[in-house]
N, C-alpha and C positions, 0 to 999 in steps of 0.2 A: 861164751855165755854160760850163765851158773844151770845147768839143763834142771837140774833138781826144782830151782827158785821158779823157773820158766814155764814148767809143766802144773805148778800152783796156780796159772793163768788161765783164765776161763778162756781168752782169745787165743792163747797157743794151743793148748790141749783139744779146742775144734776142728782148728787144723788139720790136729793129727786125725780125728773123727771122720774124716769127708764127707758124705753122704748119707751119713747115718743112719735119717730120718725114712728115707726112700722102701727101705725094707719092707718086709709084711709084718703083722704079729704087733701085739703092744706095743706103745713105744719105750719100756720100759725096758722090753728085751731087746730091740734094736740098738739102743745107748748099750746094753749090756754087752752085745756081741761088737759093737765095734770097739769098744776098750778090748776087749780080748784078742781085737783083730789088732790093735797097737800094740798090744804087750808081745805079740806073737810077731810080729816084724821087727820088735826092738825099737817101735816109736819111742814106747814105753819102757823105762830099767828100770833093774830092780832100784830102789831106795828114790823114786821118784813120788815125787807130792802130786795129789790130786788135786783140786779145787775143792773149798766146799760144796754141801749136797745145793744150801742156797743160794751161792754167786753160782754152780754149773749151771742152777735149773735157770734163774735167770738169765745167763748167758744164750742157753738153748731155747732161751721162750716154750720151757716146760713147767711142768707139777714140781714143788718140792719132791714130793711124794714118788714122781717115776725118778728121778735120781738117787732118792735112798734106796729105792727097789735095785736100780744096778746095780749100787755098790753092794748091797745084802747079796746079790748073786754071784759078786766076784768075790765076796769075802768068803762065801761058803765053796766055794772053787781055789783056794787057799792061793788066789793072784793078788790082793792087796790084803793090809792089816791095818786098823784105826787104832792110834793111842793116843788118850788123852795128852792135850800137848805140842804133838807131832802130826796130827791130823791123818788122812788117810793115804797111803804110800804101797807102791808095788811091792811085793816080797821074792826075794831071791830064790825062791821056789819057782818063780816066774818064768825065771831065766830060761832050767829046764826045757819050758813049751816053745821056744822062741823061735819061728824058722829062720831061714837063712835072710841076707837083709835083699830088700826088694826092689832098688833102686830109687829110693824116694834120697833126697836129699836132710841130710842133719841139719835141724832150727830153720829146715824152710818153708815160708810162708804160701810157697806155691802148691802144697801137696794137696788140698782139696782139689783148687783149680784144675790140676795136671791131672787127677785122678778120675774127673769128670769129664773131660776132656778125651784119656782113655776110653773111659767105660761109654759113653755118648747116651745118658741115660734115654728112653724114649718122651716123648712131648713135653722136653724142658727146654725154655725159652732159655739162654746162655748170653749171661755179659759179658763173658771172658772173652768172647769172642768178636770185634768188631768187623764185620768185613761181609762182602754180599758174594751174590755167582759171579763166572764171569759174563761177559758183555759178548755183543755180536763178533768185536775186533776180535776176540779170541778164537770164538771158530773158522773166522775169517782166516785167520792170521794159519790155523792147526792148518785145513784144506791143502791153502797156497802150498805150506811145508808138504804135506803132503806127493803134491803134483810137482812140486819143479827141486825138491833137496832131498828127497829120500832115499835116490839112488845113490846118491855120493856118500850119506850118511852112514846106509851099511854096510858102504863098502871102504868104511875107514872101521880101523879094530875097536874104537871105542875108547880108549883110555889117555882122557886128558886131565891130570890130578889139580891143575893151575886153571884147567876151564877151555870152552873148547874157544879156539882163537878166532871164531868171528862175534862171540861174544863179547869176549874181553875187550875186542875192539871197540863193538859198540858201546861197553860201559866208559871207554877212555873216551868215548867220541861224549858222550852223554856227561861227564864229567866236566871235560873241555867246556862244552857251552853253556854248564853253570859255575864257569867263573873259576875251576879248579883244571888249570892245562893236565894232560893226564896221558901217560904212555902204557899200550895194553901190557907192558912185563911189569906195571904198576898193581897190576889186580891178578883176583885170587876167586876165582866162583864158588861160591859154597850150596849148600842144600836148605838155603832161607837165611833169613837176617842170623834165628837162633845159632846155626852151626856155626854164622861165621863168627856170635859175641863165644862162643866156646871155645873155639879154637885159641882166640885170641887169650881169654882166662887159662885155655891149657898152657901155654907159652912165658907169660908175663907173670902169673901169678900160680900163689902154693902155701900151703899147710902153712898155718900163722900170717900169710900176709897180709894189707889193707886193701882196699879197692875204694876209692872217691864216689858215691854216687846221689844220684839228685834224692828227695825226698817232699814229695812220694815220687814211686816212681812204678813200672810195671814189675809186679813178684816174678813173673819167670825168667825174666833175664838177673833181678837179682837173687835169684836159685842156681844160676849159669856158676855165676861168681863164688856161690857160696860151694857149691858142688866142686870148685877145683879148690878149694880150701882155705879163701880168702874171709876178710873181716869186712863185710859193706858198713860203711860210713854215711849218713845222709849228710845233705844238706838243704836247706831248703832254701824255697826258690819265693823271685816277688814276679812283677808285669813283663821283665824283660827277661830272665830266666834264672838258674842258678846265680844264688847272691854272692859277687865277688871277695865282699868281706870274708863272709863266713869261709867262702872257698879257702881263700888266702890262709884262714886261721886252723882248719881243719890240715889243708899242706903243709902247715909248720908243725901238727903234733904227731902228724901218725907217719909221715914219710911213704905215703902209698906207691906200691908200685901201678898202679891203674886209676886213672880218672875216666868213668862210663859216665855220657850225657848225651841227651834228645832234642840236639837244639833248634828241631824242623817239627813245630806242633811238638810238644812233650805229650808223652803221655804220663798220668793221665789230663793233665791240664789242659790240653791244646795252646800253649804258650809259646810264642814263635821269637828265638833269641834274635836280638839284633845282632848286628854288625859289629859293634864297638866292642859289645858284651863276647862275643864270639872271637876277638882279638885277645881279650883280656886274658880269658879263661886259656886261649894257647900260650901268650906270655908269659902264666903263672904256672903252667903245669910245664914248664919246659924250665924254670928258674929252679922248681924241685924235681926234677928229673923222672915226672910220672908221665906213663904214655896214655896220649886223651885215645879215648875212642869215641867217637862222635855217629852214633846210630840214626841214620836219617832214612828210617824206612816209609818214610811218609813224603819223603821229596823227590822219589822216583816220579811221582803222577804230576807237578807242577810243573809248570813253563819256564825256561829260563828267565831269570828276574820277578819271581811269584813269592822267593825267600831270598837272602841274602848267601852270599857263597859260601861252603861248606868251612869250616875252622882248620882244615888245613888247607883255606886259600891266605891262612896268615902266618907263615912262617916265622917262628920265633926261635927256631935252633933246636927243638926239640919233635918227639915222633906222635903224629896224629896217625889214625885208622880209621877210616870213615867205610862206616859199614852201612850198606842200599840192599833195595829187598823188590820184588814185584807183589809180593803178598798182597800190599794197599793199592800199587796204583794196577793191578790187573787182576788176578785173582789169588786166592788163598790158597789154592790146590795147585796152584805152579810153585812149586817149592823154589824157588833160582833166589840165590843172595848172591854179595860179594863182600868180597875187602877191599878199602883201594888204598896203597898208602906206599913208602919209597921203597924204591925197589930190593933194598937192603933189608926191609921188614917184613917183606910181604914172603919171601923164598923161602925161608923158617915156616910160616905160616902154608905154603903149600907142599913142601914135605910132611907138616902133621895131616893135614887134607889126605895126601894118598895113606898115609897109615890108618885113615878113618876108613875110605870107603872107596880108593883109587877114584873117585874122580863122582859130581854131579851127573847126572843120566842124562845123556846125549841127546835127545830130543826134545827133553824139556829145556836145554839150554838153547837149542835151535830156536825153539818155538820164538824163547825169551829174545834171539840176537833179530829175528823178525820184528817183535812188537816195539822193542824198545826207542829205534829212532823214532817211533808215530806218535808215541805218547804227550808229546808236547800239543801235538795238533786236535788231542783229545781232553786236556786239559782243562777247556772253558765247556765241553759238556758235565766234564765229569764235577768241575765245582756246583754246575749249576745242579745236580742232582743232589750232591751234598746239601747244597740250601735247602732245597727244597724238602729231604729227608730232617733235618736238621728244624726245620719251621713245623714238620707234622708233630717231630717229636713234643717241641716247645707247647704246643700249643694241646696234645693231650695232655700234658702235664700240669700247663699255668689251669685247666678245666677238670683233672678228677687230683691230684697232688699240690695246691696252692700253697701248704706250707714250705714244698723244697727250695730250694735255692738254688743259683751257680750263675758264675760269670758268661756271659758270651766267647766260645772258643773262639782264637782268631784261626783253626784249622784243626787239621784231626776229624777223626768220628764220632766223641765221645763225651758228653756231657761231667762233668766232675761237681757233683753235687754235694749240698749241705743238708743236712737233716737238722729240723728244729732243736733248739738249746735240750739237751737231757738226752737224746735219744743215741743211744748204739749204733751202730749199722750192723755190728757183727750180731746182734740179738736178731735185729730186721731179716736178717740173711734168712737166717735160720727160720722165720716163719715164711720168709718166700720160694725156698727152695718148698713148702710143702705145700705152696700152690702154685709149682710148675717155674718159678724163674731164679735162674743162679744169679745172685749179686754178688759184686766183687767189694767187701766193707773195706774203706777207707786204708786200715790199720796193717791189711796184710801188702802194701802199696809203702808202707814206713818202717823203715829200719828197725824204730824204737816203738812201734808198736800203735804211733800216733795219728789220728786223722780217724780217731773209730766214730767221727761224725761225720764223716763226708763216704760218700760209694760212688761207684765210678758205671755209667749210664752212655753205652754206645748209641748213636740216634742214625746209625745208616741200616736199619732193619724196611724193609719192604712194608709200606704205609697198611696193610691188613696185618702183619705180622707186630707192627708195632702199638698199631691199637689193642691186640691182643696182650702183648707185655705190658702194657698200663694198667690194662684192668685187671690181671695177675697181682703186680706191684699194689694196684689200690684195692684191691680183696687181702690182701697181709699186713697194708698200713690198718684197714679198717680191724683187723682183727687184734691186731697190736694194740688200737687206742681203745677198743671195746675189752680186752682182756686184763690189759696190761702188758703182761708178760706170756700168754694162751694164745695159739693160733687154732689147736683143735679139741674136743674134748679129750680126756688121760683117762684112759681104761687099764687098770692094774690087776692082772689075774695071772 
């Protein structure tokens, strides 16, 4: 990417912003200090383009006015220079201030998300986040460990880097009865779905490579990818998932070494691949020699035969990695993923595991080798709360937000909405985070930046908790269509 051209974009250069608006003090000066907060990480280099004062302010749903005020403070702080022409650009005086780098990922679209996320700002309602507490099974489930595996447990030394062996079994047992036979030296436990898409980018890809990925798709896994130095590719998807065509055509130009897809409820569509479509796609990534990874952290919670069998129940001569998570079907705070895939690909993949962290923490993988055979038998409660989650959301929304739009998910948590003809979402964001809700805009979910009309609306939040995010959402719609572009008054002093 041309980072020069890129950083001229009101939606990238947000990005790099996070939170901006949250501070104390004018909002003139809060814009001010988080550009300095970018040029001081090396978001920002020297000979980098700004946006204008009028698409930033726009983009920020601010003042012209508090935009040319920050730039006046950085230019008097000899951090950028304007010339006719050339518009306004960082100065290599800049350099100088720059701490060291902060672990945020280069051209990625995750770094608000991730960075709120960290910081867990207080009484902000978070789309980033899908996912509720755990349930009674859980504490059920801790107790039992508790009373009858605890003594054996510390009295094993702890270090299993491949996963501890009554897990792995039960993930081959759980595999087995959705359709994909499955041997435990098949699997690889990781510390959530995350560690194990990482692992996998640390392995298969590198500085200049390609990576295949759906479009849209979620920003932190495509930050996974771009963090081990690969080039994400979209493609976009119709009713039945990634479009084969397009696949087809994109595998002829770029020769990726990685194809990453969702084909259990995508996110954020909740688009559920068939069968056929789940054949093809291994056919064709095994014809160009890219290894699928197939993320179905959403098919932990489903009953045998609730989706079709995972993409490496279709063998076509080539390497799938089917990567499972507990995160969705039990709680967010059980960190347990895995990898399941031939045993020849996975043994790479658990020597980088022990170079990581020698091994997932031993109890939470117990807990996980407890829970995991029952979940089938908890399956038709837990749909039934999704619907029902799923119908409160619907139905604040069709009564204070009538103009949004979105198809009916066939699964997932998360509504994938439209926003009326003309309207941003990345503009929207920005006046909702300052009345308490993170929204996740369309565009940071796209490769190329597209979909800055659609935002992405989890609907499994606690029925009090959800009618408060609505009327968050429609206190910032109202402010938007009553301002324009204003969500609060601009005080410049």
């Amino acid at each position: 990417m041309d980072w020069n051209r890129a950083t001229s974009e009101p939606a990238v250069l947000i990005d790099l912003l996070g939170e901006w608006s949250a501070a104390g003090g004018p909002l003139y000066r809060r814009l001010t200090g988080a550009l300095v907060d970018a040029v001081r990480t090396g978001d920002l280099r020297t000979g980098d383009r700004l946006p204008s004062e009028r698409r930033l302010a726009d983009a920020l749903s601010v003042s012209r006015a508090t935009v040319v005020a920050a730039y006046d403070e950085l230019r008097a702080a000899g951090l950028v220079e304007t010339r006719r022409g050339s518009g306004t650009r960082v100065t290599a005086a800049a350099a100088a201030r720059r701490n060291p780098v902060d672990g945020r990922v280069r051209d990625g679209r995750a770094t608000a998300l991730i960075q709120r996320l960290v910081a867990q700002p207080p009484d902000l309602i978070s789309l980033g986040r899908a996912g509720e507490g755990g349930g009674p099974d859980l504490a059920g489930a801790l107790l039992d460990l508790v009373r009858e595996d605890l003594p054996d447990l510390v009295g094993d030394a702890g270090y299993h880097p491949a996963g501890l062996p009554a897990l792995r079994a039960a993930i081959a047992d759980h595999h087995t009865a959705h359709g994909l036979p499955t041997l435990p030296e098949q699997v690889v436990v990781t510390t959530g779905a995350t560690q194990a898409v990482a692992l996998i980018a640390r392995l298969h890809l590198g500085r200049g490579s390609t990576a295949i990925v759906e479009s849209p798709g979620w920003p932190g896994c495509l930050d996974v990818l771009r963090a081990a130095g690969a080039r994400p590719v979209g493609v976009e998807l119709d009713a039945d998932g990634i479009r084969i065509d397009r696949l087809a055509a994109e595998l002829s130009a770029h020769t990726p070494a990685l194809l990453y897809v969702t084909p259990t409820f995508q996110n954020p569509t909740g688009i559920l691949m068939s069968a056929g479509r789940r054949r093809r796609v291994a056919q064709l990534a095994a014809e160009h020699g890219a290894v699928v990874v197939e993320d179905n952290a959403h098919a932990a919670a489903l009953a045998p035969g609730q989706a079709p069998p995972p993409i490496a129940a279709h063998p076509a001569g080539g390497t799938v990695l089917t990567v499972g998570s507990l995160t969705k079907a039990v709680w967010g705070g059980l960190r347990i993923g895995w990898i399941r895939g031939p045993r020849e690909a996975v043994e790479p993949l658990a020597r980088l595991k022990a170079l990581e962290d020698l091994g997932s923490p031993l109890l939470d993988q117990a807990l996980a080798a407890r829970l995991l055979p029952g979940l089938a038998t908890l399956a038709p409660d837990r749909e039934r709360l999704r619907r029902e989650r799923l119908a409160t959301m619907t139905r604040l929304l069709d009564e204070r937000l009538p103009d949004w739009h979105w198809e009916p998910p066939q699964g997932g948590s998360a509504l994938w909405i439209r926003l009326p003809r003309g309207t941003g979402a990345h503009g929207y964001a920005q006046l909702a985070l300052r009345h308490g809700a993170e929204v996740i805009p369309g565009n940071t979910m796209d490769t190329t930046g597209a979909h800055d009309d659609f935002l992405r609306l989890p609907f499994s939040f606690a029925p009090d908790t959800a009618r408060e995010l609505v009327t968050r959402l429609t206190a910032a719609w109202t402010a938007l269509a009553r301002d324009g572009s204003l969500a609060l008054p601009i005080e410049i002093r």
